[in-house]
ZADO-1210 file (C-alpha; in nm, 4 decimals, padded with zeros to 6 digits):
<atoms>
<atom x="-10.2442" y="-07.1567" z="-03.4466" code="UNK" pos="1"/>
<atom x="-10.6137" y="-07.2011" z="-03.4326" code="UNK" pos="2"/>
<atom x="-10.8295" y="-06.9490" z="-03.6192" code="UNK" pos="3"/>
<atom x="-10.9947" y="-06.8299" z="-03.2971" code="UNK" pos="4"/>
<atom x="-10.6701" y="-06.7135" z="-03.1629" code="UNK" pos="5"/>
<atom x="-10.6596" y="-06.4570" z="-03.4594" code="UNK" pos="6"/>
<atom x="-10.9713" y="-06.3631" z="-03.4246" code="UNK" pos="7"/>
<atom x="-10.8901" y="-06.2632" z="-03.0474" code="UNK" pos="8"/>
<atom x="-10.5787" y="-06.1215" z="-03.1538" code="UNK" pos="9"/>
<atom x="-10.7586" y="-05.9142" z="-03.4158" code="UNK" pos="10"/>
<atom x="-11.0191" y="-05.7770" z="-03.1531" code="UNK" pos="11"/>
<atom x="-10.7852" y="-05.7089" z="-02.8617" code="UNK" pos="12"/>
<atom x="-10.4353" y="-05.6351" z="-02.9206" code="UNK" pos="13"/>
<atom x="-10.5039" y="-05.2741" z="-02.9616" code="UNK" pos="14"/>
<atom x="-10.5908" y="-05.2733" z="-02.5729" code="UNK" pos="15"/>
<atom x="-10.4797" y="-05.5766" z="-02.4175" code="UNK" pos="16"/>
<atom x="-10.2372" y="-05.5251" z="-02.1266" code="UNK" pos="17"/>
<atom x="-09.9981" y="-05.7697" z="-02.2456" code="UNK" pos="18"/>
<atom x="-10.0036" y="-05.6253" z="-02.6584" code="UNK" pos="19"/>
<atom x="-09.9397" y="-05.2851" z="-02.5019" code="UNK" pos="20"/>
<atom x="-09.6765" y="-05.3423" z="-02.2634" code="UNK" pos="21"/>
<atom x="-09.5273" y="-05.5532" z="-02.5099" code="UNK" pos="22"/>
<atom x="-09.4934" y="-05.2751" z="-02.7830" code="UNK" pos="23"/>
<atom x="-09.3684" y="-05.0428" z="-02.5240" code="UNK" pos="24"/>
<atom x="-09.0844" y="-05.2510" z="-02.4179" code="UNK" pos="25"/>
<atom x="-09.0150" y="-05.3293" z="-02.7778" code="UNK" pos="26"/>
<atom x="-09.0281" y="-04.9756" z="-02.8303" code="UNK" pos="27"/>
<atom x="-08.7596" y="-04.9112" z="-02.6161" code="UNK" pos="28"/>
<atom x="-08.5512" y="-05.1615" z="-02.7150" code="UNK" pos="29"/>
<atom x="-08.5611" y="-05.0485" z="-03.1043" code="UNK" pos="30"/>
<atom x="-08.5084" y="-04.6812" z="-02.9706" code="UNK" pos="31"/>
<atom x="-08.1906" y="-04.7134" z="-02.8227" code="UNK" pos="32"/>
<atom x="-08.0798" y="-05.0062" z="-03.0915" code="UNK" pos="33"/>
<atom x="-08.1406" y="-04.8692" z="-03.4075" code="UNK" pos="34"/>
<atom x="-07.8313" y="-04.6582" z="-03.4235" code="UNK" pos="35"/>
<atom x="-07.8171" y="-04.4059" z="-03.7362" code="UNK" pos="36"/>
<atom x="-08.0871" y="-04.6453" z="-03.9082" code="UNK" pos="37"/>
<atom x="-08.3636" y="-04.3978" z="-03.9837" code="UNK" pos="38"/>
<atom x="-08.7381" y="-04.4588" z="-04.1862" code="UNK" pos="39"/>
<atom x="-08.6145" y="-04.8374" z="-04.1631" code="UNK" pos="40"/>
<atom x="-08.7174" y="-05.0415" z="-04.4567" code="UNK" pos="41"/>
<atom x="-08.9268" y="-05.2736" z="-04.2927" code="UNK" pos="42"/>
<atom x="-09.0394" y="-05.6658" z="-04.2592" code="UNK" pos="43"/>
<atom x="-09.2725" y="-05.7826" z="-04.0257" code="UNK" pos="44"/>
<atom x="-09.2415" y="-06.2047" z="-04.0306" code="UNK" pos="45"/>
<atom x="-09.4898" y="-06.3715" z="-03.8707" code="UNK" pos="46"/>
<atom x="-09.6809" y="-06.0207" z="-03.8694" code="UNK" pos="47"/>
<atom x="-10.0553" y="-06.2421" z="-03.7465" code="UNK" pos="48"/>
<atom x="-10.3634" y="-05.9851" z="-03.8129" code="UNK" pos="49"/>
<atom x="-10.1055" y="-05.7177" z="-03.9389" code="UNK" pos="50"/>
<atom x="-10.1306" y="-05.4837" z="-03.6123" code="UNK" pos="51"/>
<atom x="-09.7884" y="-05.5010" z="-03.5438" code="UNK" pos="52"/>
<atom x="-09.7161" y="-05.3974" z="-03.8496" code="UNK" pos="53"/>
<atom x="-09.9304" y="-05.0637" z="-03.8761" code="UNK" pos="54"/>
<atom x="-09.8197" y="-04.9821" z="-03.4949" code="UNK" pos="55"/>
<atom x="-09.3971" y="-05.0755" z="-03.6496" code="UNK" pos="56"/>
<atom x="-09.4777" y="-04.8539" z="-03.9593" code="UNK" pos="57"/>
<atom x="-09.5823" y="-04.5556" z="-03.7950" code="UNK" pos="58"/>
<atom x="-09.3560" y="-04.5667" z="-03.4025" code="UNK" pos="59"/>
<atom x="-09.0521" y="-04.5971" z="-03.6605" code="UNK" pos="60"/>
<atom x="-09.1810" y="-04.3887" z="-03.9577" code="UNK" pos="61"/>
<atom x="-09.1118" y="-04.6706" z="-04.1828" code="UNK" pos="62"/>
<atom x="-09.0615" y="-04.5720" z="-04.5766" code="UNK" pos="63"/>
<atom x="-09.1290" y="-04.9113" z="-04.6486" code="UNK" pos="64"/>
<atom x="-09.3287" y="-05.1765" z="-04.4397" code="UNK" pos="65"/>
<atom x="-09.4291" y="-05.5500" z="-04.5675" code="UNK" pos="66"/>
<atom x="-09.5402" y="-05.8079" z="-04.3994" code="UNK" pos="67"/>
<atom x="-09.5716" y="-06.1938" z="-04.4175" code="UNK" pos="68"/>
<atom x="-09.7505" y="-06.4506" z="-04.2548" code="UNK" pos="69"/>
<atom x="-09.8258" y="-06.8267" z="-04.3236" code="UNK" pos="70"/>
<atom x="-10.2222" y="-06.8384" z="-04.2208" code="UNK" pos="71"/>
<atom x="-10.5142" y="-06.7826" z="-04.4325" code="UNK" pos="72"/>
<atom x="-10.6833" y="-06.6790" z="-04.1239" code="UNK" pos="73"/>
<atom x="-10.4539" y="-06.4040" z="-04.0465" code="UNK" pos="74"/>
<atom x="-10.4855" y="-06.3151" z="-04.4289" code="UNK" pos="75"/>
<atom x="-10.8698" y="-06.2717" z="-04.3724" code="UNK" pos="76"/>
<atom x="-10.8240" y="-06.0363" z="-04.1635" code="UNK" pos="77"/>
<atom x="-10.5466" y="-05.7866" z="-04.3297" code="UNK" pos="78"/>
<atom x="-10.8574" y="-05.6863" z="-04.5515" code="UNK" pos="79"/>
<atom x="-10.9941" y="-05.5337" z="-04.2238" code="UNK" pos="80"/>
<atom x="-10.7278" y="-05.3342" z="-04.1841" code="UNK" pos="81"/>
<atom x="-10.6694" y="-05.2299" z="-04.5267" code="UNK" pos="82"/>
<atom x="-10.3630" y="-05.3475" z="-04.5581" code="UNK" pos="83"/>
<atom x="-10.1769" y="-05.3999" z="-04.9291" code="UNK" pos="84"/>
<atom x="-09.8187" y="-05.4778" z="-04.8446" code="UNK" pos="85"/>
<atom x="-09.8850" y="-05.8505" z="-04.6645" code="UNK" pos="86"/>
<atom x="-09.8239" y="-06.2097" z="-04.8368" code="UNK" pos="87"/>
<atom x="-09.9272" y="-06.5274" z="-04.7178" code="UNK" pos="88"/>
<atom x="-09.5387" y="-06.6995" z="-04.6938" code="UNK" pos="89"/>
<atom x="-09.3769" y="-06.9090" z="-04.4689" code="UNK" pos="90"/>
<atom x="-09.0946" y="-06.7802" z="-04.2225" code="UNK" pos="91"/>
<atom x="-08.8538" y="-07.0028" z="-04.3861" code="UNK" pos="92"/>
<atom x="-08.8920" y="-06.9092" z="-04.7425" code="UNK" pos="93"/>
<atom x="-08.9421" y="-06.5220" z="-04.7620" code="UNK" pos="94"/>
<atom x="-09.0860" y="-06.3760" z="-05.0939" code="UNK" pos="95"/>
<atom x="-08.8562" y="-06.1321" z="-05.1093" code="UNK" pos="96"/>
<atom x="-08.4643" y="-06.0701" z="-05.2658" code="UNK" pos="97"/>
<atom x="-08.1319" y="-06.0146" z="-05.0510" code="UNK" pos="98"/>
<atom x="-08.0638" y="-05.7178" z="-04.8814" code="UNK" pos="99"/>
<atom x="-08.4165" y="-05.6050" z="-04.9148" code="UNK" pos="100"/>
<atom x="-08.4406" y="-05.4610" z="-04.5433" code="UNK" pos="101"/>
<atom x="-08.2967" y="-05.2359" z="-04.2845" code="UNK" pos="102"/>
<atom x="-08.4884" y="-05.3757" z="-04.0129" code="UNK" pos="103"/>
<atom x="-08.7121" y="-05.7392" z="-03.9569" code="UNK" pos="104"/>
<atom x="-08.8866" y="-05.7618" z="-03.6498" code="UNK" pos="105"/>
<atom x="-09.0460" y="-06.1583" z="-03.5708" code="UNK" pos="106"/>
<atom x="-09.3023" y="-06.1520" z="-03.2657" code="UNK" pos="107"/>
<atom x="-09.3636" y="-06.4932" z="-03.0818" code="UNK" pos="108"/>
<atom x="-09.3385" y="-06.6724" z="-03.4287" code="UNK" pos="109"/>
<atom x="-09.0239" y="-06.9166" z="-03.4140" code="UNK" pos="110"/>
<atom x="-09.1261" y="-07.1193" z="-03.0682" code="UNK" pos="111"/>
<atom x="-09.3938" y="-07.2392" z="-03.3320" code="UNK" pos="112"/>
<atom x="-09.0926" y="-07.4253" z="-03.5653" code="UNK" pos="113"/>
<atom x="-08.9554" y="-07.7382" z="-03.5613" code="UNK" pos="114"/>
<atom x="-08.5968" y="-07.6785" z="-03.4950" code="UNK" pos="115"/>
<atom x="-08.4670" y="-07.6816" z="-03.8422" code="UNK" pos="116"/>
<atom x="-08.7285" y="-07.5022" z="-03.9709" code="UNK" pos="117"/>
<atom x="-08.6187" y="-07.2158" z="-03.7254" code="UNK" pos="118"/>
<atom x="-08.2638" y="-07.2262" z="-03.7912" code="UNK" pos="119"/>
<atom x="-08.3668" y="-07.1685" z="-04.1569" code="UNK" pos="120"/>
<atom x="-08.6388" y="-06.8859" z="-04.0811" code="UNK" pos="121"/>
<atom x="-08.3415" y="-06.6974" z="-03.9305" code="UNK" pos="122"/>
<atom x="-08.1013" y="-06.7653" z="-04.2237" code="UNK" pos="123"/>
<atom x="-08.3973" y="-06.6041" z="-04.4699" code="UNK" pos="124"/>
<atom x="-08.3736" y="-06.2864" z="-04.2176" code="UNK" pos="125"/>
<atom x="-08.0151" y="-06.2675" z="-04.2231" code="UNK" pos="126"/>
<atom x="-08.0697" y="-06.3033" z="-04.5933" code="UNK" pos="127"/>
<atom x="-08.3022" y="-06.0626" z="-04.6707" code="UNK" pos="128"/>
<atom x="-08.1379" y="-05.7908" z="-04.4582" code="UNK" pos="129"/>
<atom x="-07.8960" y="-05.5139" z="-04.6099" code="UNK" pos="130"/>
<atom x="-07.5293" y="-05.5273" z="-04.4373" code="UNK" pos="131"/>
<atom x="-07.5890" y="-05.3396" z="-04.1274" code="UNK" pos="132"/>
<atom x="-07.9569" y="-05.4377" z="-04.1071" code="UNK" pos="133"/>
<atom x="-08.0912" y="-05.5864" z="-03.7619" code="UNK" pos="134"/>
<atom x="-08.3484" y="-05.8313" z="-03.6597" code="UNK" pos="135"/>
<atom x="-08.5392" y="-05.7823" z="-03.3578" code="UNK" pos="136"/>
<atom x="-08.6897" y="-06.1347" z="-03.2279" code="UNK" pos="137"/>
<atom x="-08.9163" y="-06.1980" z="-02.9336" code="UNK" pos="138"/>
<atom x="-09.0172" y="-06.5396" z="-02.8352" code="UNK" pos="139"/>
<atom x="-09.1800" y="-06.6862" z="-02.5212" code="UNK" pos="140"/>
<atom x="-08.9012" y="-06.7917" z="-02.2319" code="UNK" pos="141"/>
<atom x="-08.8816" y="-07.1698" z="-02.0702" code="UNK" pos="142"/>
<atom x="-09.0307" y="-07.4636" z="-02.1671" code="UNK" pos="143"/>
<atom x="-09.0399" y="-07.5530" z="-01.7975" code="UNK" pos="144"/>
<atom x="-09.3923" y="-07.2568" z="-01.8702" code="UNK" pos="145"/>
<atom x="-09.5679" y="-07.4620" z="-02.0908" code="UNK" pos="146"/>
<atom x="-09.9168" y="-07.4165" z="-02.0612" code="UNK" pos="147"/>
<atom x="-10.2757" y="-07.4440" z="-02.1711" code="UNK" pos="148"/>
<atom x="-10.1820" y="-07.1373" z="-02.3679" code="UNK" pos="149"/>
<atom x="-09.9417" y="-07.3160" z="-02.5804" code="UNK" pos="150"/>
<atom x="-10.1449" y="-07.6093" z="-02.6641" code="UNK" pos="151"/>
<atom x="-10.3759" y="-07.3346" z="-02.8020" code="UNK" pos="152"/>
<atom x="-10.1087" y="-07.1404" z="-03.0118" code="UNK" pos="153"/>
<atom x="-09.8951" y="-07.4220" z="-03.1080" code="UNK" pos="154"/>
<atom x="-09.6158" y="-07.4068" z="-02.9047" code="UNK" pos="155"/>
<atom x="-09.3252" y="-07.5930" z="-03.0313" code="UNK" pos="156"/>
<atom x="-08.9996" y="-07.4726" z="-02.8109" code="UNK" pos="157"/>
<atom x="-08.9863" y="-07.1960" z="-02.5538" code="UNK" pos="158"/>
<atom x="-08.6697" y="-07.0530" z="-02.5809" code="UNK" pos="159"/>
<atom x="-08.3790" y="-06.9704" z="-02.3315" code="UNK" pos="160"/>
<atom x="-08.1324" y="-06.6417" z="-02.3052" code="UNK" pos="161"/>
<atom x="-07.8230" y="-06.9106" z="-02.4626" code="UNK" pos="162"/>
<atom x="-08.0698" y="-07.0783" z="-02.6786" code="UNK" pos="163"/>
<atom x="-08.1734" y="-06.7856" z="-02.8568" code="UNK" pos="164"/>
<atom x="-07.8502" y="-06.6225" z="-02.8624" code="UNK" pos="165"/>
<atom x="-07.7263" y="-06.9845" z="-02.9871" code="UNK" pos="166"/>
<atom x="-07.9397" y="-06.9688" z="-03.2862" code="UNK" pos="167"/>
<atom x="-07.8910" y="-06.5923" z="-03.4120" code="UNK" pos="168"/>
<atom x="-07.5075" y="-06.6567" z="-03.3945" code="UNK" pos="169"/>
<atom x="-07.5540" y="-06.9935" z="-03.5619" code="UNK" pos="170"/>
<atom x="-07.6613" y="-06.8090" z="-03.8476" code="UNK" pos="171"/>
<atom x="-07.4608" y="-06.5294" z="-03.8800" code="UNK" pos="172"/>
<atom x="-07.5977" y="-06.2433" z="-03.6808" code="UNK" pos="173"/>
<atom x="-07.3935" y="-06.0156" z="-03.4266" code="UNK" pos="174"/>
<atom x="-07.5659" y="-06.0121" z="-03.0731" code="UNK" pos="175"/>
<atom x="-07.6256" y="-05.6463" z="-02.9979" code="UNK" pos="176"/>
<atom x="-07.8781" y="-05.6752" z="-02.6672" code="UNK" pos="177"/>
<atom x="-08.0885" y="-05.9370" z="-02.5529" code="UNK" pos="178"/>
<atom x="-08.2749" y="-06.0100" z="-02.2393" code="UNK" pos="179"/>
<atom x="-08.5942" y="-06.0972" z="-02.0587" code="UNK" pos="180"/>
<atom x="-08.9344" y="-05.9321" z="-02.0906" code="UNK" pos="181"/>
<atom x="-09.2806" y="-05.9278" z="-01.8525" code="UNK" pos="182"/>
<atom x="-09.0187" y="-05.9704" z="-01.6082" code="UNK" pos="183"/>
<atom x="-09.2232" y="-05.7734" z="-01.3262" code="UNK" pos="184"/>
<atom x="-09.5027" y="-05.9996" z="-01.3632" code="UNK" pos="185"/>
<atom x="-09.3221" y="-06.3358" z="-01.3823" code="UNK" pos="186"/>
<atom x="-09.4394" y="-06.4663" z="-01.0637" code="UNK" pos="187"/>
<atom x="-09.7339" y="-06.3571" z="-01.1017" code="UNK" pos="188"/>
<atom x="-09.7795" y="-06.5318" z="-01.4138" code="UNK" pos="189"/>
<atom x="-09.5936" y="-06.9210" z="-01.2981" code="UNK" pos="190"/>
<atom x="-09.8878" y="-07.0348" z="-01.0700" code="UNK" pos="191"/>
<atom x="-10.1298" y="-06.9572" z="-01.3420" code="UNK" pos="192"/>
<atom x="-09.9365" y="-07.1584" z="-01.6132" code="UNK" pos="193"/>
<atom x="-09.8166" y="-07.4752" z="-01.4016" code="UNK" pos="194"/>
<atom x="-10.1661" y="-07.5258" z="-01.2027" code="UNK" pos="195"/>
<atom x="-10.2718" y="-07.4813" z="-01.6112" code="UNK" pos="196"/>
<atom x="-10.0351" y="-07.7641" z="-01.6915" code="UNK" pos="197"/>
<atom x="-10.1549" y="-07.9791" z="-01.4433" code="UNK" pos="198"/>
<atom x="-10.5352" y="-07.9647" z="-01.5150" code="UNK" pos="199"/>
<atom x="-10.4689" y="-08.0345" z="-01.8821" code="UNK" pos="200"/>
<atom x="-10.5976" y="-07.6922" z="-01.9937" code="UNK" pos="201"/>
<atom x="-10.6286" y="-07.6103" z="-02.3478" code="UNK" pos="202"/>
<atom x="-10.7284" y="-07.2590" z="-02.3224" code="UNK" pos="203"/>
<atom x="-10.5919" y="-06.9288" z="-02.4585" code="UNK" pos="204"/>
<atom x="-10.4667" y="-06.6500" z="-02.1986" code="UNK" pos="205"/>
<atom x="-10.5545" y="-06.3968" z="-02.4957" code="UNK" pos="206"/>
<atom x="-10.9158" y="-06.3059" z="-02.3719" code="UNK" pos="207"/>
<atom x="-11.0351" y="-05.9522" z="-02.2112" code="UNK" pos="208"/>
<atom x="-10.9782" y="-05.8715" z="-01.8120" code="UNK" pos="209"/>
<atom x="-11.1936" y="-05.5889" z="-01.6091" code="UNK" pos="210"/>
<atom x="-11.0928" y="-05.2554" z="-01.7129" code="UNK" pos="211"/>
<atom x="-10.9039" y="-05.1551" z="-01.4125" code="UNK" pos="212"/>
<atom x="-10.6876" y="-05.4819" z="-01.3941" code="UNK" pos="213"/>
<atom x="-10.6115" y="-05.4041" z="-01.7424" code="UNK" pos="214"/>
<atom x="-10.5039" y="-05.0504" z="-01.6982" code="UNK" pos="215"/>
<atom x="-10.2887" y="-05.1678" z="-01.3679" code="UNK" pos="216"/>
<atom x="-10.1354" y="-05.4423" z="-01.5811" code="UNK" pos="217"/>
<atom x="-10.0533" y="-05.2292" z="-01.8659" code="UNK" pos="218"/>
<atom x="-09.8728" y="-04.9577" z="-01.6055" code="UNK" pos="219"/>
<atom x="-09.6848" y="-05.2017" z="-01.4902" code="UNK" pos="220"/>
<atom x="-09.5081" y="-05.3622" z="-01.8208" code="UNK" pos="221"/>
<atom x="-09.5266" y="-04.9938" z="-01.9057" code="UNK" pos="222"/>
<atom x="-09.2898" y="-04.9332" z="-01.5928" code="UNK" pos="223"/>
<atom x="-09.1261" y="-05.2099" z="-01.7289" code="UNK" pos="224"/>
<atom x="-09.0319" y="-05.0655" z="-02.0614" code="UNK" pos="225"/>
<atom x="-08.8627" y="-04.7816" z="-01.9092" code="UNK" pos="226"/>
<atom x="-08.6427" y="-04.9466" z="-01.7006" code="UNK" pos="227"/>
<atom x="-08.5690" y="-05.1620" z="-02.0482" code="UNK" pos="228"/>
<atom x="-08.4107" y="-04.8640" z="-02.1572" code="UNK" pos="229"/>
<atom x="-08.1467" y="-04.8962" z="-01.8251" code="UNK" pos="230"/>
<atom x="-08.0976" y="-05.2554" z="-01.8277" code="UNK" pos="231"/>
<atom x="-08.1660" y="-05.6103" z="-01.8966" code="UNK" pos="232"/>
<atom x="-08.3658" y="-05.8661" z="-01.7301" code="UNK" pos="233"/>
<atom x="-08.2556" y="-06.1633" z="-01.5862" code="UNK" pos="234"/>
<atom x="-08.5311" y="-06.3468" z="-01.5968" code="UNK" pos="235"/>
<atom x="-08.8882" y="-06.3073" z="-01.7911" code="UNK" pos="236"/>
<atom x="-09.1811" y="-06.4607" z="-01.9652" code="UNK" pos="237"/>
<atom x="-09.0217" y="-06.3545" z="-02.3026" code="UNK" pos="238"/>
<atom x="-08.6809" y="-06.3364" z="-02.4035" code="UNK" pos="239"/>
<atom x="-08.5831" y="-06.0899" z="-02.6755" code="UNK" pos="240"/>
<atom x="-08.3056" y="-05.9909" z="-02.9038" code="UNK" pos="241"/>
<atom x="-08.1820" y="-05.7662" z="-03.1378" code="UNK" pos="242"/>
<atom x="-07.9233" y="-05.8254" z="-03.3192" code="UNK" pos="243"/>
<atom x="-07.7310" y="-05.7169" z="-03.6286" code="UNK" pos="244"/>
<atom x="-07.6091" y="-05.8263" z="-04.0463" code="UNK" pos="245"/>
<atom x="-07.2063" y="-05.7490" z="-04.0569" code="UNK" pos="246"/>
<atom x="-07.1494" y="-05.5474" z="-04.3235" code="UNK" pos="247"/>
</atoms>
């Protein structure tokens, strides 16, 4: 990912529409799939400027909350936020030991893998998760959506409902929910990326909006999340999943 995309991250995921309604439908996702898993011990992979992370530690009251990344951009930043429990470290070979965590979230990280790279990122998960432990992965949905927004992240594979589910089982997990997310905005959102496509475009979709189409956007994928906590989506810009260790 290119280092301006962090620094965009770092200045507006706090308020950007999409980062909020994001964490709110991951929010109630994890609230309803946690079970008896309380103060999770925690691992954010892929966890960019470290956001996530702080907003994971305290929604969840984390005892314990690490996370890892593989830029020296993203590192640059963690300083910012005062944050002393992030490593630079790839997805696929996690610094820490087996059974380590109750809970490891991955945002938008894995369509950035080659394929076997991927497969192994999720093995590392599955290994460094105690028996009962459960991942929660989001990635972005359909590589028929490619856009200028992926050549500017890095996109490697956007990922399908079976595709996804494909690769947790293929490594050992137990499905416990997955579906589509920034479903209510989906056509909305195909125009934008295909006409994208077509002109070649290179740039981000990670930049400010006026302050009212923000607010309207967030209420929406706000409106969203609770209707997460009812059912799943057939259809989205995202597809999610949690999913669960065996004990």
């Amino acid at each position: 990912m290119r280092e301006e995309e962090y620094r965009a991250m770092f200045e507006l995921e706090e308020r950007l529409w999409w980062y909020a309604g994001m964490r709110a439908g991951v929010a109630s996702i994890l609230d309803l799939g946690l079970g008896n898993i309380r103060s999770p011990r925690l691992l954010d992979v892929g966890c960019g400027t470290g956001f996530s992370l702080l907003w994971l530690k305290e929604r969840f009251t984390c005892d314990r909350a690490f996370g890892v990344d593989s830029s020296a951009h993203a590192a640059a930043l963690w300083r910012l936020r005062r944050l002393d429990t992030v490593a630079v470290a790839s997805a696929d070979k996690l610094p820490f030991a087996s059974g380590e965590f109750d809970l490891v979230t991955c945002f938008d990280v894995i369509y950035q893998l080659e394929p076997d790279r991927a497969r192994a990122a999720v093995a590392e998960m599955h290994r460094v998760l105690a028996p009962g432990g459960r991942v929660f992965i989001r990635e972005p949905a359909y590589n028929w959506m490619r856009g200028g927004h992926d050549v500017a992240v890095g996109t490697r594979h956007r990922y399908t409902r079976i595709e996804l589910q494909r690769l947790l089982s293929s490594q050992g997990f137990t499905l416990n929910r997955i579906t589509y997310m920034n479903t209510l905005l989906f056509w909305a959102a195909v125009p934008h990326r295909l006409l994208s496509r077509i002109k070649g475009a290179e740039a981000s979709d990670v930049k400010s909006v006026p302050r009212l189409l923000n607010e309207a956007l967030t209420t929406v994928l706000k409106i969203e999340a609770r209707l997460l906590r009812l059912m799943s989506f057939p259809f989205g810009l995202s597809i999610a999943a949690l999913a669960e260790k065996k004990r």
